[in-house]
C-alpha positions as CSV (number, residue, x, y, z in Angstrom):
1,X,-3.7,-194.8,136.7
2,X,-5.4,-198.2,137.5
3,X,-7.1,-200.2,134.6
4,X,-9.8,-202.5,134.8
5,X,-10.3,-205.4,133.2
6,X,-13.7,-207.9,132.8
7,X,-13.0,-211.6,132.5
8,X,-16.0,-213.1,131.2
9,X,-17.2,-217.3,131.0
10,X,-15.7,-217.9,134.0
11,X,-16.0,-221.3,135.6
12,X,-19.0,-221.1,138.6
13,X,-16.6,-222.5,141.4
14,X,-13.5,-219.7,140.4
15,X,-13.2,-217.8,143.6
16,X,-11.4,-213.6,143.9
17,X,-8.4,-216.0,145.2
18,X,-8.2,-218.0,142.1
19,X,-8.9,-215.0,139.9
20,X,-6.0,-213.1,141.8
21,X,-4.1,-215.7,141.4
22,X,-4.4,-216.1,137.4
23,X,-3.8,-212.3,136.7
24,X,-0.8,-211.9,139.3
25,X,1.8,-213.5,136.7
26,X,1.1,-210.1,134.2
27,X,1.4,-207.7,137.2
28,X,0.7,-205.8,140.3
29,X,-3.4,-206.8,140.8
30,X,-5.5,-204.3,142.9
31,X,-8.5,-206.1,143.1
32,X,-10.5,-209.2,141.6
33,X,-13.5,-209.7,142.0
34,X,-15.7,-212.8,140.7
35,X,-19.4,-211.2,140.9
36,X,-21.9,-213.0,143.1
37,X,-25.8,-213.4,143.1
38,X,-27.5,-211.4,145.9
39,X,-30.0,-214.0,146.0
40,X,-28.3,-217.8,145.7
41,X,-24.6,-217.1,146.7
42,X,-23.6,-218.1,143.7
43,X,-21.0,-217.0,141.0
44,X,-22.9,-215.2,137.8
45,X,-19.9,-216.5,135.9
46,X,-18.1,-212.8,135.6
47,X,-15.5,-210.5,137.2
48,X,-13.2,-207.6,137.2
49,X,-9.4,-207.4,137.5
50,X,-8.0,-204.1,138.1
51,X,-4.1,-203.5,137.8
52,X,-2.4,-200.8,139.3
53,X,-0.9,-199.3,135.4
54,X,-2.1,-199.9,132.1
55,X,0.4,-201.9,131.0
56,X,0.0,-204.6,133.0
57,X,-3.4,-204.7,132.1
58,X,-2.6,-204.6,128.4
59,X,-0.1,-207.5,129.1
60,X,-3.1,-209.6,130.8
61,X,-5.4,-209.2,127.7
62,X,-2.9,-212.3,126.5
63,X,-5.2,-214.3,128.6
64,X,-8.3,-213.8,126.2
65,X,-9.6,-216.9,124.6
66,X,-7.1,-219.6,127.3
67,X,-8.4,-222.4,129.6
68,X,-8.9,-221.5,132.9
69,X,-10.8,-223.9,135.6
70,X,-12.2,-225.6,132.4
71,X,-13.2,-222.9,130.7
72,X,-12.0,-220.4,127.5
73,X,-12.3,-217.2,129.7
74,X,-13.0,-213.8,127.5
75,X,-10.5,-210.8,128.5
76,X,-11.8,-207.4,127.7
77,X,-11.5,-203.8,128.8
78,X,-13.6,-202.9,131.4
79,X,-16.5,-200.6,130.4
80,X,-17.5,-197.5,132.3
81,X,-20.5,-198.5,134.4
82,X,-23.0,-196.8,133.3
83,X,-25.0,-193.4,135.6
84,X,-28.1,-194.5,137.1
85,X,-31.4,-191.6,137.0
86,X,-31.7,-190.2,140.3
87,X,-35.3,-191.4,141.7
């Protein structure tokens, strides 16, 4: 079972790469994914980190509160996104 993870207060030039790059050392990483404004390009200072078992993502949680690109990035389980009404 994969786990996902949001990383929060993330520095506006951190790319997926760089993101990738910082989880890797607690595991196996699926994905990363900084999020990016449809309209300017531009980071919206957020992302999601999925691992391929829970324990890795556990592990990563370490990572909560530390410096990364200039920046104390917030670790946190990854909420359900929420259903959207049918229109």
């Amino acid at each position: 079972m994969a786990k996902k993870l949001f990383v929060g207060n993330l520095s506006y030039t951190m790319t997926d790469a760089d993101l990738m790059q910082i989880f890797s050392a607690y595991g196996k990483v699926i994905s990363a994914n900084v999020v990016i404004d449809k309209f300017n390009q531009r980071s919206k200072g957020f992302g999601f980190v999925e691992f391929e078992t829970e324990d890795e993502a556990k592990a990563a949680l370490a990572l909560d509160g530390t410096d990364q690109g200039g920046r104390n990035i917030a670790v946190k389980e990854a909420l359900p996104r929420p259903e959207r009404p049918q229109a």
